[in-house]
N, CA, C and O of each residue as an XYZ file, in Angstrom:
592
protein
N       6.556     -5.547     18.732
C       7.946     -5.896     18.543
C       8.518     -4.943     17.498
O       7.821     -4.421     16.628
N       9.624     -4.781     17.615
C      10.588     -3.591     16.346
C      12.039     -3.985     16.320
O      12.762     -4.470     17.190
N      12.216     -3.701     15.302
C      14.029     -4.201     15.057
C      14.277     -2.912     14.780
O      13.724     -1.998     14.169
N      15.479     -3.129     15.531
C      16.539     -1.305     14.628
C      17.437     -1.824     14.113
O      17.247     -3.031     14.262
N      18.399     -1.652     13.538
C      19.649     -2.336     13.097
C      20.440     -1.195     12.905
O      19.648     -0.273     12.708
N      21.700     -0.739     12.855
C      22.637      0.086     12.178
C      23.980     -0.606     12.426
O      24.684     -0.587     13.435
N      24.133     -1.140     11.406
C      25.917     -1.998     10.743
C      25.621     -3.510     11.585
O      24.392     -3.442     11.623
N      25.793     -4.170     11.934
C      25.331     -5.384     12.365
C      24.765     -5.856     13.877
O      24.529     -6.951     14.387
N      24.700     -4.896     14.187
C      23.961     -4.702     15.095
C      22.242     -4.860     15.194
O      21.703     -4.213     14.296
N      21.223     -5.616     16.136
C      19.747     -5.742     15.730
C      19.579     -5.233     17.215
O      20.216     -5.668     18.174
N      18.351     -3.963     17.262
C      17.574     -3.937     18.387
C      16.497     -4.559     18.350
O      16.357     -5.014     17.215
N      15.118     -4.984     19.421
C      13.816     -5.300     18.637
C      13.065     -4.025     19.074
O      13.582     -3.371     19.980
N      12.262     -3.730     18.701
C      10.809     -2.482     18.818
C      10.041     -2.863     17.667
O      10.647     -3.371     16.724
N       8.604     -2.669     17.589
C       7.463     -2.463     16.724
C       6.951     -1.486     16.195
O       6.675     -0.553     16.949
N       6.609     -1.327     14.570
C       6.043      0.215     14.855
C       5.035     -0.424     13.155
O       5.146     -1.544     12.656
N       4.140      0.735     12.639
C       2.960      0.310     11.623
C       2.782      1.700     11.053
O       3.094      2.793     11.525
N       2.138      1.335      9.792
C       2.062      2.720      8.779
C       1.467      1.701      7.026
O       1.826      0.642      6.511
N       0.430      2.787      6.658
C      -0.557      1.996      5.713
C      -0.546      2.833      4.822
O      -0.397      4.022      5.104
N      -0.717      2.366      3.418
C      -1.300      3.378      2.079
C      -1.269      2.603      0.798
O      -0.970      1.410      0.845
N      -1.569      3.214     -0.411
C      -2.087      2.344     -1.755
C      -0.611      2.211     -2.837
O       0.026      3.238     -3.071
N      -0.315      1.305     -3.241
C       0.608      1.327     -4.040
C      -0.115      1.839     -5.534
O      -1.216      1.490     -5.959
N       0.766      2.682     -6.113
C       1.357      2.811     -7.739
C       1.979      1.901     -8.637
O       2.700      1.160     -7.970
N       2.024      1.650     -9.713
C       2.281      0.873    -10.307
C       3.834      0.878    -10.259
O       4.366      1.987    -10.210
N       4.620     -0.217    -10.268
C       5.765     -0.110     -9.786
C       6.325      0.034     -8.336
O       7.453     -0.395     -8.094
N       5.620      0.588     -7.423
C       5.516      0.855     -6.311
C       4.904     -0.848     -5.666
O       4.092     -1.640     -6.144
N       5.853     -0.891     -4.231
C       4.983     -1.670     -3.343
C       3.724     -0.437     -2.543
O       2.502     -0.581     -2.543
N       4.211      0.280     -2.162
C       3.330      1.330     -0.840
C       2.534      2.025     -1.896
O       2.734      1.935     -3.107
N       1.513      2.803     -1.239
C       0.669      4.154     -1.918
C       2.287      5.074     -1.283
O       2.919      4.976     -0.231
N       2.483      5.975     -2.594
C       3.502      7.222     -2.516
C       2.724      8.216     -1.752
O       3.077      8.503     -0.608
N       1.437      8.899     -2.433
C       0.936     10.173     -2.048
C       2.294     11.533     -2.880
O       2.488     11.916     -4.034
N       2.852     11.816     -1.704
C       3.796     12.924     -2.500
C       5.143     12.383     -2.585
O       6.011     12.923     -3.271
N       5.334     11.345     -1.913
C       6.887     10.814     -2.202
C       7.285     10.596     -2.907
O       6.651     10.781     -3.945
N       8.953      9.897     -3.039
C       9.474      9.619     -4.209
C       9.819      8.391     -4.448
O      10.641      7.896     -3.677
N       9.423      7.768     -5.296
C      10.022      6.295     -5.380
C      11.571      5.797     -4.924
O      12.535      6.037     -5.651
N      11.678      5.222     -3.898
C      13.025      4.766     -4.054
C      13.236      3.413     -3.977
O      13.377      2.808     -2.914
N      13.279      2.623     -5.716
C      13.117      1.226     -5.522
C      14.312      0.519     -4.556
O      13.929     -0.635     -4.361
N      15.077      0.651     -4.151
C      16.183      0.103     -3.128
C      15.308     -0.384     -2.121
O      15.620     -1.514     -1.744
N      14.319      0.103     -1.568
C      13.330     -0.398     -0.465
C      12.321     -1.163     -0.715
O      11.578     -1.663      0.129
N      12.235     -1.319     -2.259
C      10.989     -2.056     -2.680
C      11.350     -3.490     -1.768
O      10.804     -3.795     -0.708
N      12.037     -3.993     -2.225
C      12.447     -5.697     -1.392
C      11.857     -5.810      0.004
O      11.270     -6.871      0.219
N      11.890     -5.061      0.842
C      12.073     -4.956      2.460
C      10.433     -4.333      1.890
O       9.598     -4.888      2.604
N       9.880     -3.597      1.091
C       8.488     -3.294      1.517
C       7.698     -4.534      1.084
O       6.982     -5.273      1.760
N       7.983     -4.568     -0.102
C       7.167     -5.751     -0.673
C       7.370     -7.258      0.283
O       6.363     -7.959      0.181
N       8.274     -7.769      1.022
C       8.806     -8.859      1.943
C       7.157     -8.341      3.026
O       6.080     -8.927      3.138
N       7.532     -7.361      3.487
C       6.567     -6.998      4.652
C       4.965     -7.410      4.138
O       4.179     -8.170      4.705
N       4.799     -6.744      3.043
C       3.584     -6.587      2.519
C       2.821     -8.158      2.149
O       1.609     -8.261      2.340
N       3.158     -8.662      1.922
C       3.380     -9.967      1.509
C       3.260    -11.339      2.590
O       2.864    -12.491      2.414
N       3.899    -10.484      3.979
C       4.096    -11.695      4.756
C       4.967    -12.694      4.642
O       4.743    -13.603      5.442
N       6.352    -12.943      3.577
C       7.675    -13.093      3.907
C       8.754    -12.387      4.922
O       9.919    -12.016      4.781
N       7.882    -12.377      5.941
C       9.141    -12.091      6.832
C      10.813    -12.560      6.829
O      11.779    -11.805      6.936
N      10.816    -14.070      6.670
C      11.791    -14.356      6.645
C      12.788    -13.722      5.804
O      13.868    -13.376      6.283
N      12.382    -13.477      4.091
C      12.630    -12.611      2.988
C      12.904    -11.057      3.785
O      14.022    -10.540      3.795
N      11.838    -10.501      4.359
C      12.461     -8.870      4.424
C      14.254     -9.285      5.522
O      15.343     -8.737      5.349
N      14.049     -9.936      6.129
C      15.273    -10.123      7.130
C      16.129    -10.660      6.087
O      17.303    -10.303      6.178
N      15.831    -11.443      5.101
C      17.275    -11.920      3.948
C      17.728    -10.373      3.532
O      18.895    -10.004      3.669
N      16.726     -9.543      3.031
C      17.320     -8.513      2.863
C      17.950     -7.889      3.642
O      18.960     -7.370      3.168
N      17.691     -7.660      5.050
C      18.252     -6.913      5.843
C      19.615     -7.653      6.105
O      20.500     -7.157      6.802
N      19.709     -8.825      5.519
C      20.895     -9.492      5.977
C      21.608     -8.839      4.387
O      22.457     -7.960      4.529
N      21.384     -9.115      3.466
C      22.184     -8.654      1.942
C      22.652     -7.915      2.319
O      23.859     -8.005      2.096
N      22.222     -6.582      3.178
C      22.570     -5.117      3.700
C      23.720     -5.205      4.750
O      24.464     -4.275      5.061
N      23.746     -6.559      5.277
C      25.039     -6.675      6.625
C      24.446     -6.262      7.975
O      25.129     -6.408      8.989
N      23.267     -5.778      8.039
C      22.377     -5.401      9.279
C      21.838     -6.453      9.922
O      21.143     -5.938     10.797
N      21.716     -8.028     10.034
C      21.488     -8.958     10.472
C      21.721    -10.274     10.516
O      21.391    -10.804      9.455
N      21.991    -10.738     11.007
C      22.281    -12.478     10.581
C      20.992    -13.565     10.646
O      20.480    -13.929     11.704
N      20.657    -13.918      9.587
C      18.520    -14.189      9.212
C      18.995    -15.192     10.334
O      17.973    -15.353     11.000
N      20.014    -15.967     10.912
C      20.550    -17.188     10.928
C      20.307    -17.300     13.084
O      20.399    -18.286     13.815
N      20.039    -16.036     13.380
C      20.370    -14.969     15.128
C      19.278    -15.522     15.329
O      18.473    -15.851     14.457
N      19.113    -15.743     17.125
C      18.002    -16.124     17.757
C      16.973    -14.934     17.455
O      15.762    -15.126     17.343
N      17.603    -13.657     17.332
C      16.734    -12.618     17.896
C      15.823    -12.486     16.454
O      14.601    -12.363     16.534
N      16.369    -12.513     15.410
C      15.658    -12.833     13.830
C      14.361    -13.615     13.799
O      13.277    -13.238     13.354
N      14.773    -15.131     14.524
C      13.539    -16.087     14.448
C      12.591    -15.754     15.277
O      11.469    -16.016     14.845
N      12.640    -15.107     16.666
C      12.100    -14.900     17.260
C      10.937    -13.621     16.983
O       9.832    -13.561     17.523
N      11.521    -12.601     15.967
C      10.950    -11.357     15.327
C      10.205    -12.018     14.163
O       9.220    -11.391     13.773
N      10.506    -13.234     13.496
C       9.638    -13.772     12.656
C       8.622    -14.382     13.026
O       7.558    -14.223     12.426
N       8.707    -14.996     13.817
C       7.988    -15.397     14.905
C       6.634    -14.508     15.252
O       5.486    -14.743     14.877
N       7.078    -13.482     16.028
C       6.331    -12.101     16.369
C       5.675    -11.795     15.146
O       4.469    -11.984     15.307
N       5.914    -11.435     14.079
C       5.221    -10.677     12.920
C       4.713    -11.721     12.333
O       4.100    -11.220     11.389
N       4.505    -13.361     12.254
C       3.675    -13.960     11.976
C       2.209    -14.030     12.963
O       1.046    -14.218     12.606
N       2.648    -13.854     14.002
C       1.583    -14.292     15.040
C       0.631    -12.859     14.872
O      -0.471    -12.901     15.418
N       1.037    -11.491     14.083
C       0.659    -10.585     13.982
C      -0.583    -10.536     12.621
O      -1.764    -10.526     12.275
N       0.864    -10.519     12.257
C       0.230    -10.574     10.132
C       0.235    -11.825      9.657
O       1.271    -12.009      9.017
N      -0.671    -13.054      9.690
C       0.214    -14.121      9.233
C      -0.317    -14.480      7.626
O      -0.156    -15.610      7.166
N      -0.751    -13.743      7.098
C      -1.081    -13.614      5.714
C      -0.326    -12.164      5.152
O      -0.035    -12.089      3.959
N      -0.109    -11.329      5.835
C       0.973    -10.126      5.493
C      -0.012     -9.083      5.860
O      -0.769     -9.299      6.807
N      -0.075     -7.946      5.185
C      -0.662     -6.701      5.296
C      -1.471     -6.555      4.092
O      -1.366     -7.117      3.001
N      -2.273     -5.712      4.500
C      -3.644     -5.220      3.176
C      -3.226     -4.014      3.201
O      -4.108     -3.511      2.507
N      -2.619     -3.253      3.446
C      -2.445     -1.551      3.198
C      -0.679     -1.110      3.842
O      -0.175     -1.428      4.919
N      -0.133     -0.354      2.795
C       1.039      0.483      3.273
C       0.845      1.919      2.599
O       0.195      2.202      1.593
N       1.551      2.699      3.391
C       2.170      3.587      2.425
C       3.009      4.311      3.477
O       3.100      4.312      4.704
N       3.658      5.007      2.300
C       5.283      6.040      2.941
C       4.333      7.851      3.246
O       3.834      8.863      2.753
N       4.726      6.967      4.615
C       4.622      8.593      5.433
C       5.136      9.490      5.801
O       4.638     10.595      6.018
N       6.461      9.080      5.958
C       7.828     10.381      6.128
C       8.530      9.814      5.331
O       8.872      8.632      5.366
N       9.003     11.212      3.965
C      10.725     10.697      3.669
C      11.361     11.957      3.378
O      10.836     13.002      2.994
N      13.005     11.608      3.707
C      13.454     12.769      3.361
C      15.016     11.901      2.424
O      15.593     10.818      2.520
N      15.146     13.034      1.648
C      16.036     12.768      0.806
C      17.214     13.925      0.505
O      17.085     14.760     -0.390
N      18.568     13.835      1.527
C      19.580     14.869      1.730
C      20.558     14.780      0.745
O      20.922     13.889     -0.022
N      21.010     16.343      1.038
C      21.810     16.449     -0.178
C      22.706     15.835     -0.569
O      22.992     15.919     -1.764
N      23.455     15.011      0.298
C      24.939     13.909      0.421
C      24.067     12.259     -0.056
O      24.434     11.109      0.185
N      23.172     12.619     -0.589
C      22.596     11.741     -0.674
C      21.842     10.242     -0.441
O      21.631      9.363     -1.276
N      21.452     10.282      1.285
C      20.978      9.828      1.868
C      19.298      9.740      1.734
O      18.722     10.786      1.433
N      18.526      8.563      1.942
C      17.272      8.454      2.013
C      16.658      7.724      3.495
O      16.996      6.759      4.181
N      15.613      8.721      3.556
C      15.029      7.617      4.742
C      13.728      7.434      4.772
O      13.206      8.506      4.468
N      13.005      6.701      4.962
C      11.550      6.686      4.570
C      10.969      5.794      6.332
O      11.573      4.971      7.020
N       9.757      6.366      6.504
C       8.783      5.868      7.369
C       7.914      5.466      6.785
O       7.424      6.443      6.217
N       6.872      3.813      6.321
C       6.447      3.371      6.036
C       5.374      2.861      6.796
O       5.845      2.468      7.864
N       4.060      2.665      6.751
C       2.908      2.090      7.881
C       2.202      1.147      6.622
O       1.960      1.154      5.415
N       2.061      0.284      7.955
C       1.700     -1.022      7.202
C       0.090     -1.213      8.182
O      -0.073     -0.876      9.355
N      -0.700     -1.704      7.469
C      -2.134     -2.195      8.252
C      -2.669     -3.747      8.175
O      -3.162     -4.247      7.164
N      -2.487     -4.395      9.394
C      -2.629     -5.528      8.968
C      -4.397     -6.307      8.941
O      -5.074     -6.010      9.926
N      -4.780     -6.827      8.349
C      -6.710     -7.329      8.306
C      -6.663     -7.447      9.668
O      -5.874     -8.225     10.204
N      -7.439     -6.744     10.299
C      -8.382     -7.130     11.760
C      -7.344     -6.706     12.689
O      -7.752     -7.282     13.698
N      -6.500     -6.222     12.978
C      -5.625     -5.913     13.640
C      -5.661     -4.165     13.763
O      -5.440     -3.510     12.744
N      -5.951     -3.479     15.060
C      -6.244     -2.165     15.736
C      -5.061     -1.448     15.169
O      -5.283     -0.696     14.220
N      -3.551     -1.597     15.711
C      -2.645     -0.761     15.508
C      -1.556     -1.046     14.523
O      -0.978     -2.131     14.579
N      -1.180      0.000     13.470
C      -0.345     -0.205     12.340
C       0.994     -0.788     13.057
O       1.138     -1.123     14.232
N       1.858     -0.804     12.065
C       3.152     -1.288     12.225
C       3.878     -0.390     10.740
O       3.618     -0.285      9.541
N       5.256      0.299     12.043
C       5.663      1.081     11.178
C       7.051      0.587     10.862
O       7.744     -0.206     11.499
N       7.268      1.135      9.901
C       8.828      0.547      8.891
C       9.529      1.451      9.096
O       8.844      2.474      9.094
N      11.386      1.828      9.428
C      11.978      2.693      8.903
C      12.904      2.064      8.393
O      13.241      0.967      8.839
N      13.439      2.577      7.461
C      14.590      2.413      6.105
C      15.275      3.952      6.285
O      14.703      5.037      6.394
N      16.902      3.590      6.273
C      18.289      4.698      5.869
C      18.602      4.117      4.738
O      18.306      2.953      4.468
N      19.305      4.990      3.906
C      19.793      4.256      3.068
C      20.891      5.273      2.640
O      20.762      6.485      2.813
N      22.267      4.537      1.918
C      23.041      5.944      1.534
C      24.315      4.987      0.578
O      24.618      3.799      0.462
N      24.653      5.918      0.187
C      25.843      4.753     -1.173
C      26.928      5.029      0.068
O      27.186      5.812      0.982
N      27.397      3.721     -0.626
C      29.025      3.257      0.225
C      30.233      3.312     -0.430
O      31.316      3.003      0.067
N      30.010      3.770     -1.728
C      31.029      4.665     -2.137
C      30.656      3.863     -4.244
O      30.767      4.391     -5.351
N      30.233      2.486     -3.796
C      29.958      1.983     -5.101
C      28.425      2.309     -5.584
O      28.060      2.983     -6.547
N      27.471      1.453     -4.381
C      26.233      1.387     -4.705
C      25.599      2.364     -3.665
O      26.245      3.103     -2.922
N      24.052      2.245     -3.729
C      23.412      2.724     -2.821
C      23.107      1.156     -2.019
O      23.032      0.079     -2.609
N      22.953      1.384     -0.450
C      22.809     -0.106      0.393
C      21.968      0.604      1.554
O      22.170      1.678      2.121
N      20.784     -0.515      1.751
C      20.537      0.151      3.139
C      21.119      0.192      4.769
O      21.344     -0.846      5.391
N      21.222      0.895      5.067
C      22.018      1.196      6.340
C      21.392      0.891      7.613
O      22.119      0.515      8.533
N      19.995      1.017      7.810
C      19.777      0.827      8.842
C      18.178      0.900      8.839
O      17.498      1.398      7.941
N      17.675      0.262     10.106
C      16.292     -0.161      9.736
C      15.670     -0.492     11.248
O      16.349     -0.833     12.217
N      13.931     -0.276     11.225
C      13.243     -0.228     12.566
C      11.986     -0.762     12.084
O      11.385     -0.262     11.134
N      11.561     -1.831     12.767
C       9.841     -2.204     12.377
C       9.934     -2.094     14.086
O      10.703     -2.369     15.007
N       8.399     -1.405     13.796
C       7.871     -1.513     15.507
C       6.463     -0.513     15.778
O       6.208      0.228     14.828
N       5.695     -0.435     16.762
C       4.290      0.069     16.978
C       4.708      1.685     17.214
O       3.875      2.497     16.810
N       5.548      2.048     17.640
C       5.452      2.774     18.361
C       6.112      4.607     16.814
O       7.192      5.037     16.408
N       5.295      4.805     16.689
C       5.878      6.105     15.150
C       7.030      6.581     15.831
O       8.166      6.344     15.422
N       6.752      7.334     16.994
C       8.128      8.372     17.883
C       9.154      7.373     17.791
O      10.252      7.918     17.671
N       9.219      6.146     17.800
C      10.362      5.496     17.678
C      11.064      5.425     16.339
O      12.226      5.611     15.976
N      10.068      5.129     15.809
C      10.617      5.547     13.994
C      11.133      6.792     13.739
O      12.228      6.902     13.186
N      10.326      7.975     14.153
C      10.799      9.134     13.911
C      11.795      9.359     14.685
O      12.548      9.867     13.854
N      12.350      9.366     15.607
C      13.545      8.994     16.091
C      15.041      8.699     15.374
O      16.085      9.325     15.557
N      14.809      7.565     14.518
C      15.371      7.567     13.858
C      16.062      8.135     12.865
O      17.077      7.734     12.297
N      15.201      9.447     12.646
C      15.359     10.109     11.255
C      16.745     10.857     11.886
O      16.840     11.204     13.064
N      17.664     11.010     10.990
C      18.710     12.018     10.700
C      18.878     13.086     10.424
O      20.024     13.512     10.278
């Protein structure tokens, strides 16, 4: 299963991606850059608050936690992870000059064959920085897809 979202809009798709967190960090970085704006939505995942990463995605205006298609994706990622994940980390990010972020994240769940990957946009709206748009689902090319 995977959600896309961009402005209130939800697709579903699945995607996975794993590594060690840093202190401060939910994920292992490796060479990336911290961008705590995503901590919420990683740490929700990591954790196994699904319901929580979708509050966030709702703070953002990308979902309504409240939509059939929400419960039904909570649903899905419990029957998956239902204690959360033992491993993430950020595998693609890029960070443009207009100042946009996007990160690909893989998550590994105990006993479970294939990751589940995260994507996060993110970009200021003229006040703050907010995330823009977002994909959990199996499939990476779908994540990468995403990228801008």
């Amino acid at each position: 299963m995977t959600f896309r979202a961009a402005g209130p809009a939800l697709a579903l798709s699945l995607a996975l991606t794993a590594g060690a967190a840093t202190a401060g960090t939910v994920c292992a970085l490796d060479k990336a850059i911290e961008v705590p704006l995503f901590h919420a939505a990683e740490a929700s995942l990591m954790r196994g608050d699904f319901a929580g990463f979708f509050s966030v995605m709702q703070d953002n205006g990308l979902v309504d936690s409240n939509s059939n298609d929400v419960r039904t994706a909570i649903q899905s990622l419990r029957n998956l992870a239902p204690q959360g994940f033992d491993f993430c980390r950020v595998t693609v990010q890029r960070h443009d000059v207009g100042g946009a972020m996007q990160e690909i994240v893989v998550f590994h769940a105990p006993g479970e064959r294939f990751p589940l990957f995260l994507y996060l946009a993110a970009m200021s709206n003229g006040e703050k920085d907010e995330i823009m748009a977002f994909r959990v689902g199996f499939d990476f090319r779908e994540a990468v897809d995403k990228l801008f």
